[in-house]
N, C-alpha and C positions, 0 to 999 in steps of 0.2 A: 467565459469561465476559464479560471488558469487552470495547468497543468495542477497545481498544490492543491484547488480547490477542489478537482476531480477527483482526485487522490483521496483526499481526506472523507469527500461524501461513500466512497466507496470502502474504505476504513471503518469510517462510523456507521454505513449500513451492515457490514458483515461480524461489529463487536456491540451493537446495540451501546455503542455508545453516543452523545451528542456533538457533532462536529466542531463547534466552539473546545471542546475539553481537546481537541487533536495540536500538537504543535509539532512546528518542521522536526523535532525530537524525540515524538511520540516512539516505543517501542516496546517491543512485549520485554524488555526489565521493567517496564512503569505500570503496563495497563495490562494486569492479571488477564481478562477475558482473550489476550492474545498469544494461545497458546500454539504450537506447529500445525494441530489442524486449521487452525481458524488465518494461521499465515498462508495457508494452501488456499483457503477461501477468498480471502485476500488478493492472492496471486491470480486465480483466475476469473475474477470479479475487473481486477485493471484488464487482464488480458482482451475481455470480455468490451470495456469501454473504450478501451483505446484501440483494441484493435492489432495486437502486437500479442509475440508469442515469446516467454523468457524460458532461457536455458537451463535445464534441470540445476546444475551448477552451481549458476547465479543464485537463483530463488535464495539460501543460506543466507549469503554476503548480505541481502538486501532488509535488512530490520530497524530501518527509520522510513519515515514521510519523507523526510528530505533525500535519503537514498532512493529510496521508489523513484519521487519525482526525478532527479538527477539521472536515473536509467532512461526512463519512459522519454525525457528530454533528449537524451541521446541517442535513442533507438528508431524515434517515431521520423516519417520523412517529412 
């Protein structure tokens, strides 16, 4: 399973939405149910799978799938 795919399941478990509807573009300007709390849910749902801890900081910056991934890619050894 890639990194996008992990992504995306853990996206679409925490916004009740179906993983198909997620694109590398996905972000809460598109998909209503992804509001700051549910990006917090989000955030330590990867933490959680991946195994990795982001920086208060970060969290903001990161509001695409393709962002997530592109961090998680970066961060993980």
């Amino acid at each position: 399973m890639t990194t996008a795919d992990r992504v995306k399941s853990v996206v679409a478990a925490v916004l009740k939405v179906p993983e198909q509807s997620l694109t590398p573009q996905s972000s809460p300007d598109e998909i209503q149910a992804w509001d700051s709390m549910r990006h917090l849910q989000i955030i330590l749902g990867l933490e959680e799978e991946f195994g990795v801890q982001f920086a208060a900081d970060e969290i903001d910056g990161l509001q695409t799938i393709n962002a997530l991934c592109a961090w998680l890619d970066e961060h993980r050894a």
